[in-house]
N, CA, C and O of each residue as an XYZ file, in Angstrom:
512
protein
N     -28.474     16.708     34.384
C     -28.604     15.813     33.263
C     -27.329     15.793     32.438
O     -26.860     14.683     32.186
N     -26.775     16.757     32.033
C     -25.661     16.865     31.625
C     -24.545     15.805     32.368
O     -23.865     14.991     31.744
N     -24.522     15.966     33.560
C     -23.503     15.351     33.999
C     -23.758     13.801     33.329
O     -23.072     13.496     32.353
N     -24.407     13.164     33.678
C     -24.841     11.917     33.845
C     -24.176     11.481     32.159
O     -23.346     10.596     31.952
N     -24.935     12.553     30.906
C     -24.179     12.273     29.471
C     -22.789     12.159     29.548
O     -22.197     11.321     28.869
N     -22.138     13.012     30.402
C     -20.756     12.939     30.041
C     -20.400     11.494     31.033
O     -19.639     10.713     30.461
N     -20.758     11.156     32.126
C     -20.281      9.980     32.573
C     -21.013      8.377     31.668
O     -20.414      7.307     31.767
N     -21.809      8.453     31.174
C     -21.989      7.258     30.352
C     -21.072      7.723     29.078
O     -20.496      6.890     28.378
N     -20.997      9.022     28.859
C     -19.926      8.875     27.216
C     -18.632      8.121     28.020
O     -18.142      7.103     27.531
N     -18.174      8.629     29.145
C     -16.845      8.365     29.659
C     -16.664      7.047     29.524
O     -15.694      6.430     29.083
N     -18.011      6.556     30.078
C     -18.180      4.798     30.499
C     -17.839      4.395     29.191
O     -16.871      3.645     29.062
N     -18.661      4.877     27.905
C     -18.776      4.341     27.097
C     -17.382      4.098     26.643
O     -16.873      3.000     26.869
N     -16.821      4.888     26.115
C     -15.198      5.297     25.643
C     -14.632      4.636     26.674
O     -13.436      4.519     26.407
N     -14.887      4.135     27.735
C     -13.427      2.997     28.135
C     -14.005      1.878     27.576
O     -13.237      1.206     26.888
N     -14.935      1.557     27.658
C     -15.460     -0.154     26.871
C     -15.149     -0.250     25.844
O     -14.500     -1.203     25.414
N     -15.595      0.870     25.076
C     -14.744      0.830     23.517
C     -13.095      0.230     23.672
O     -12.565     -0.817     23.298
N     -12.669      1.244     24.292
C     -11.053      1.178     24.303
C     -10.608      0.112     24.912
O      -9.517     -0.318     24.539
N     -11.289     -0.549     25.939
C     -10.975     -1.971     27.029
C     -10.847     -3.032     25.477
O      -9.919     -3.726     25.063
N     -12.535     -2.691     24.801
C     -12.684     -3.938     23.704
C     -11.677     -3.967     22.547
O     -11.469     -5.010     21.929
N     -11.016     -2.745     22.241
C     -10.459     -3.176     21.093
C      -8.480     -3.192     21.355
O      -7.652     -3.535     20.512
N      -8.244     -2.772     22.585
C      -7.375     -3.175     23.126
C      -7.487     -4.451     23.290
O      -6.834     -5.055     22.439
N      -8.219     -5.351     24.262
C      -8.287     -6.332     24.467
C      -8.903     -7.570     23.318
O      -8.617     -8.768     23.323
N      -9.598     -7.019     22.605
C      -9.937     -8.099     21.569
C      -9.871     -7.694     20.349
O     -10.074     -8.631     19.576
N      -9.568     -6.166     19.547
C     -10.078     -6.302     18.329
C      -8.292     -6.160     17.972
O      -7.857     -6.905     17.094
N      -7.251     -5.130     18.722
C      -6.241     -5.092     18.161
C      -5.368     -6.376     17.343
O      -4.915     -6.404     16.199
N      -5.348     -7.297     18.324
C      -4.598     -8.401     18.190
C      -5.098     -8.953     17.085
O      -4.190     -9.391     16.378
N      -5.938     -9.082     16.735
C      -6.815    -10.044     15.567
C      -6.634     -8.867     14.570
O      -6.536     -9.263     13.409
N      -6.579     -7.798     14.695
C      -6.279     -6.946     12.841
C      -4.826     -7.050     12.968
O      -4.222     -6.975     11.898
N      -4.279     -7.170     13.792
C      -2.471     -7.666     13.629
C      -2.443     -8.910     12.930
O      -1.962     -8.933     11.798
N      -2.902     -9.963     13.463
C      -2.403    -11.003     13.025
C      -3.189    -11.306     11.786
O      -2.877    -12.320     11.161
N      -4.087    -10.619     11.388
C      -4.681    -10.727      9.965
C      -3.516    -10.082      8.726
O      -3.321    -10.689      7.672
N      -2.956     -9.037      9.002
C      -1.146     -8.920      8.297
C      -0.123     -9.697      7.877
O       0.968     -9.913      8.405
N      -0.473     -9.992      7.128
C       0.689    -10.760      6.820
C       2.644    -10.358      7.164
O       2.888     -9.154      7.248
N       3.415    -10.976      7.273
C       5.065     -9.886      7.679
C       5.756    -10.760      6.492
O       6.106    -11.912      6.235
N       5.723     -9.506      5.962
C       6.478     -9.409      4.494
C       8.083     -9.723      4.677
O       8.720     -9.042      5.480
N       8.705    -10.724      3.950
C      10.400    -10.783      3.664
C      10.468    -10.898      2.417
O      10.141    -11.768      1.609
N      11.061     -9.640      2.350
C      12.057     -9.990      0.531
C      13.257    -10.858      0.437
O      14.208    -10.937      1.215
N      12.991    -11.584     -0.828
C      14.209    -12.288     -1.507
C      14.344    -11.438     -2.485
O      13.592    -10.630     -3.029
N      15.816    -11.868     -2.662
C      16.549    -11.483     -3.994
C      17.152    -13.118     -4.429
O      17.682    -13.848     -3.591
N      16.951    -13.525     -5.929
C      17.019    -14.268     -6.427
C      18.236    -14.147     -7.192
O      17.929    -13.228     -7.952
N      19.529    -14.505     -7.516
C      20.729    -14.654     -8.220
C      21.178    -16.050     -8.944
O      20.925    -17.198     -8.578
N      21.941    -15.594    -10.111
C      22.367    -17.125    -10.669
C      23.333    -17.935     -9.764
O      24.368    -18.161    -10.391
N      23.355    -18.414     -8.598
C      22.121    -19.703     -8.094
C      22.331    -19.222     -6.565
O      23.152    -19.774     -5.831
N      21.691    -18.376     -6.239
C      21.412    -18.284     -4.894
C      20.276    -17.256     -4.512
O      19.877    -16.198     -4.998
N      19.912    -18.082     -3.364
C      18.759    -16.789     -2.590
C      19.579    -15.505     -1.514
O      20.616    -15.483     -0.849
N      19.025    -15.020     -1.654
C      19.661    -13.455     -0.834
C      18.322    -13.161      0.365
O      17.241    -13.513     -0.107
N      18.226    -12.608      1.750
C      18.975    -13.902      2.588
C      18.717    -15.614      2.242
O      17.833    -15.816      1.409
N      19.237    -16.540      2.669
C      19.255    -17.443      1.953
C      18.463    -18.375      2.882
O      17.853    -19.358      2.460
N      18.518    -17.935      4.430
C      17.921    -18.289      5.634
C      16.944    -17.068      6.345
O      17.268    -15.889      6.485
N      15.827    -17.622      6.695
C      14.841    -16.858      7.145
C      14.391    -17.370      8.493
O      14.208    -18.579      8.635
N      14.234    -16.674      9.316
C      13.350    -17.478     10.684
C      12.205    -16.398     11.090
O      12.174    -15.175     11.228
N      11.295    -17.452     11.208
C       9.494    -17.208     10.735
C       8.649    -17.782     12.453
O       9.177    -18.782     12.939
N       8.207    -17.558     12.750
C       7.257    -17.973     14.092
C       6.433    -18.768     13.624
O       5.911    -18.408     12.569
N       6.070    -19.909     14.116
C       5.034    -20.812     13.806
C       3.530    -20.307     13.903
O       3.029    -19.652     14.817
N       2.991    -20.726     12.851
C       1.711    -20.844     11.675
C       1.981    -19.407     11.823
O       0.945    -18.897     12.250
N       2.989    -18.429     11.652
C       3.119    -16.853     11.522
C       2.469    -16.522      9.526
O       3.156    -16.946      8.597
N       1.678    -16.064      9.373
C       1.249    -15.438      7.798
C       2.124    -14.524      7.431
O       2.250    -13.352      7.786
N       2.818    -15.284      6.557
C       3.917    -14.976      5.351
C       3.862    -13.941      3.866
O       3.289    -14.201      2.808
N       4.323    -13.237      4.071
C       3.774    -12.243      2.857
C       5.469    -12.524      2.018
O       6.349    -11.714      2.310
N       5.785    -13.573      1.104
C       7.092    -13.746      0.716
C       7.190    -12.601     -0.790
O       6.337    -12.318     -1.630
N       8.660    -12.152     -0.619
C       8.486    -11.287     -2.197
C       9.595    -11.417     -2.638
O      10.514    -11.396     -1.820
N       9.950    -11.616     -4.243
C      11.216    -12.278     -4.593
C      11.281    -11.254     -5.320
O      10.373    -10.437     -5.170
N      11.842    -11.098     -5.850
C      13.061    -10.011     -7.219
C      14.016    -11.296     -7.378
O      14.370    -12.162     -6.578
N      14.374    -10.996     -9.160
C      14.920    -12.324     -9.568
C      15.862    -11.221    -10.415
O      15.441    -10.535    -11.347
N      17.206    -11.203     -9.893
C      18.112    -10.527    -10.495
C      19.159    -11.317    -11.601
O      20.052    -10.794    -12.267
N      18.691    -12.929    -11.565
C      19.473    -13.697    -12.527
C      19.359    -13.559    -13.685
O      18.622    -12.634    -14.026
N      20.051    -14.435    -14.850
C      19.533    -13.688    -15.798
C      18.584    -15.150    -16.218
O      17.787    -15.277    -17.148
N      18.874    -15.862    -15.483
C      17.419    -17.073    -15.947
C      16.349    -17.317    -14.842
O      16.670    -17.238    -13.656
N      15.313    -17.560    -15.157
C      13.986    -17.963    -14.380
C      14.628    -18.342    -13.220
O      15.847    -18.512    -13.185
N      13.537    -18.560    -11.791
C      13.920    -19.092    -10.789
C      12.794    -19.320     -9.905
O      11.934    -18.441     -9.846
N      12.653    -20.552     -9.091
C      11.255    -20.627     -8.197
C      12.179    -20.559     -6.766
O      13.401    -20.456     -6.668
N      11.029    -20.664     -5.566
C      11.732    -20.557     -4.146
C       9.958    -21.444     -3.682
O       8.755    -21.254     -3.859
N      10.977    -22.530     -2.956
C       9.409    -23.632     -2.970
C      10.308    -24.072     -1.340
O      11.476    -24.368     -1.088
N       9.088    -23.923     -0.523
C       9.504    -24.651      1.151
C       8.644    -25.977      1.489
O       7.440    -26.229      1.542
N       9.983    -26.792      1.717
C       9.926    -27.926      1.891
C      10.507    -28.898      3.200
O      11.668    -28.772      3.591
N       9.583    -29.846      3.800
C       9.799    -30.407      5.193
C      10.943    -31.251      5.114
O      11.580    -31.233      4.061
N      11.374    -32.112      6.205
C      12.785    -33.168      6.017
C      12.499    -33.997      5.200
O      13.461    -34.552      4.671
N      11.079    -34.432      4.752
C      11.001    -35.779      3.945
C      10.928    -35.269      2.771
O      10.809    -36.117      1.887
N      10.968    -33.725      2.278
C      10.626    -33.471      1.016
C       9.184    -32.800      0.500
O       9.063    -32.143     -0.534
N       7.865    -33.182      1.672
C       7.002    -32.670      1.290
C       6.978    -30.918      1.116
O       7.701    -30.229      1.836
N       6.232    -30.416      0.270
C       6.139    -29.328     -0.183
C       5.032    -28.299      0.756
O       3.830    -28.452      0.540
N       5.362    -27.529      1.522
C       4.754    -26.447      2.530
C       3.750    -25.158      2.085
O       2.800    -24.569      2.601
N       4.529    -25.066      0.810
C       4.493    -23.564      0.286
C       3.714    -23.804     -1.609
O       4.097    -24.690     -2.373
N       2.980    -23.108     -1.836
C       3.270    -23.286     -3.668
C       4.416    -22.778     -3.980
O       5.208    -22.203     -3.234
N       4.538    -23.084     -5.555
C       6.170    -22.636     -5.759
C       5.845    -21.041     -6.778
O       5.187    -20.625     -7.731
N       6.725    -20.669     -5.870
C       6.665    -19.055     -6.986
C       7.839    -19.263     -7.425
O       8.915    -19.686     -7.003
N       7.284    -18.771     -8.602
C       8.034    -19.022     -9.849
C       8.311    -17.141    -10.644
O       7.470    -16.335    -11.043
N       9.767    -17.053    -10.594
C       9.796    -15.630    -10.882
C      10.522    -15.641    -12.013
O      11.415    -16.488    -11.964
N      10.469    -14.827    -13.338
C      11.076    -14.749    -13.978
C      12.399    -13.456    -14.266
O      12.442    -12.288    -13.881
N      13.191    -14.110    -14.938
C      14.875    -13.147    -14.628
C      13.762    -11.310    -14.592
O      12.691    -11.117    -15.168
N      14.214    -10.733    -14.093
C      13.778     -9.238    -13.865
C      12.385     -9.189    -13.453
O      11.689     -8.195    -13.660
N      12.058    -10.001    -13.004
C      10.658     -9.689    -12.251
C      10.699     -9.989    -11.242
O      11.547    -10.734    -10.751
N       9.330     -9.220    -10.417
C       9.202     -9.444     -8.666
C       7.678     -9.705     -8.408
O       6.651     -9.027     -8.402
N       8.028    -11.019     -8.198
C       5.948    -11.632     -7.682
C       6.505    -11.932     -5.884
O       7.647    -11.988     -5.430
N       5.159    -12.077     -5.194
C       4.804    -11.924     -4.183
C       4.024    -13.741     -3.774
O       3.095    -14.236     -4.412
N       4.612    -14.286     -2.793
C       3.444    -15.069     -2.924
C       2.913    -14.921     -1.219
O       3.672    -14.469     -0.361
N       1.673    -15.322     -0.951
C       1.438    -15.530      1.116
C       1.391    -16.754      1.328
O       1.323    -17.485      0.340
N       1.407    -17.178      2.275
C       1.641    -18.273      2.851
C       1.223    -18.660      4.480
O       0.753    -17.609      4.916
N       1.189    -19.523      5.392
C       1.463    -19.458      6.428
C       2.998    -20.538      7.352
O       3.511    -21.352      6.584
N       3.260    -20.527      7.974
C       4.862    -21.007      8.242
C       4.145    -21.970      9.030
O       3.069    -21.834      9.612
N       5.274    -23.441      8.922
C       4.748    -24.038      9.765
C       4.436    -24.340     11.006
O       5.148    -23.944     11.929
N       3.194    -25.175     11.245
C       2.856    -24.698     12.814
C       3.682    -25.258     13.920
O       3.566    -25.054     15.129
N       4.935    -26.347     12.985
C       5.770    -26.739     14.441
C       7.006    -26.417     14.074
O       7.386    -26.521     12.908
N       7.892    -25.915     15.229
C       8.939    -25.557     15.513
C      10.070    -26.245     15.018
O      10.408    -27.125     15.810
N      10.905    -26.171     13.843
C      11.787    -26.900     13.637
C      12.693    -26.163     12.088
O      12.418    -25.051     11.637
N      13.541    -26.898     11.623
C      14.613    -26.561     10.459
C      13.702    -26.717      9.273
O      13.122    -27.776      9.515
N      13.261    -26.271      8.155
C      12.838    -26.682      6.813
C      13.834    -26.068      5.735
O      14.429    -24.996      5.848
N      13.895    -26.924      4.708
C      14.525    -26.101      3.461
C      14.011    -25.601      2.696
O      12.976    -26.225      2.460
N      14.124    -24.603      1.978
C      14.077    -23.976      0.474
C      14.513    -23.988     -0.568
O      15.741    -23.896     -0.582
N      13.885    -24.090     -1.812
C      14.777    -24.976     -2.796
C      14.191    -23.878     -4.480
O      13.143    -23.444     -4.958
N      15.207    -23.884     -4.702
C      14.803    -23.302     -6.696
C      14.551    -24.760     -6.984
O      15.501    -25.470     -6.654
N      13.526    -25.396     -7.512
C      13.025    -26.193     -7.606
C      13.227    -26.806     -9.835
O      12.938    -27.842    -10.434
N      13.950    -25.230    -10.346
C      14.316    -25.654    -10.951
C      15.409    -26.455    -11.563
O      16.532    -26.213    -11.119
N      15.281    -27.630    -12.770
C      16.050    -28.879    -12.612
C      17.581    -28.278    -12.210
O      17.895    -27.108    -12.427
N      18.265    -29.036    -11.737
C      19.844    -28.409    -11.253
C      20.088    -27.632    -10.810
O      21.228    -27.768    -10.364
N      19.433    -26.138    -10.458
C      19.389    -25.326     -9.682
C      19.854    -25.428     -7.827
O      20.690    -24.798     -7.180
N      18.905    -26.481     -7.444
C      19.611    -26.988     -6.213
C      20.938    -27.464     -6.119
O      21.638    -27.428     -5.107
N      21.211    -27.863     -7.103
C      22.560    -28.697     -7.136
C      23.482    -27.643     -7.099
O      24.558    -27.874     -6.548
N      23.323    -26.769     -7.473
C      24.369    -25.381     -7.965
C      24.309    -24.641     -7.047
O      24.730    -23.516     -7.318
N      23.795    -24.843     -5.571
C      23.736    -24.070     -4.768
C      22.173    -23.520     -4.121
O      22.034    -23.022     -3.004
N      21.312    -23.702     -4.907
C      20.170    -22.572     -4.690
C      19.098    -23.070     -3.896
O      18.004    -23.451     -4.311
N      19.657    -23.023     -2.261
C      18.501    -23.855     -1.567
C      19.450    -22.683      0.350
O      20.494    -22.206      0.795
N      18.320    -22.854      0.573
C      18.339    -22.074      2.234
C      17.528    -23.077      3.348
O      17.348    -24.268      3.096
N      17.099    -22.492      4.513
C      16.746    -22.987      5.557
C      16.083    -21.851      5.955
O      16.587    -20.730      5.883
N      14.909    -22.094      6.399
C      13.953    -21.699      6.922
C      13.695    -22.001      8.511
O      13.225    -23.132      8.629
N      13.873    -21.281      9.876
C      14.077    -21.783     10.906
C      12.541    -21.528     11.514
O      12.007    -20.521     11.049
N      11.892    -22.145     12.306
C      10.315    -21.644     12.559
C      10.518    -21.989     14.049
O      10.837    -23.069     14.546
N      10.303    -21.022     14.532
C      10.687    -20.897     16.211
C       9.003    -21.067     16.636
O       8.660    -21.048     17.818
């Protein structure tokens, strides 16, 4: 009788391990968001370009080392807006999530505050 317990525990413990190898790992991965820090400067982003995997969940985190306010807002070729805009103020660090877009191509990033772009403060976002 004994034997027989230890070969259904055995059985058991590979099904476990088959199932969460095969189905549960992948799905608590991709429930993670993959965190990139910005650093925010009077007028630039630090890196200024990011490349992200499509519909990949975005955990974005800024530090704003300028000494004035600053947002970081992602935006498609026509302008539409991807992302909400986080909005950080000089010495603070907010976090926003997101997901990247689901097709493969160039987008920009923009400090969305007035003239800010103009002065430099915009990147590219590459989504492979």
């Amino acid at each position: 009788m004994k034997g027989k317990t230890v070969v259904i525990s055995f059985t058991g413990l590979i099904v476990i391990i088959w199932l969460l190898t095969a189905c549960g790992a992948p799905a608590a991965t991709a429930s993670n968001p993959t965190e990139f820090k910005v650093t925010a400067t009077d007028f630039k982003f630090e890196p200024a370009d990011l490349t992200l995997k499509a519909g990949q969940k975005i955990k974005l985190t800024m530090t704003n080392k300028g000494a004035i306010d600053h947002t970081w807002l992602l935006k498609d070729a026509s302008g539409k807006e991807l992302s909400q805009t986080l909005t950080v103020k000089n010495g603070e660090t907010k976090s926003l999530e997101f997901a990247a877009p689901a097709a493969p191509g160039t987008y920009t990033l923009v400090c969305d505050i007035p003239g800010h772009k103009e002065l430099g403060m915009v990147g590219k976002v590459i989504v492979q």
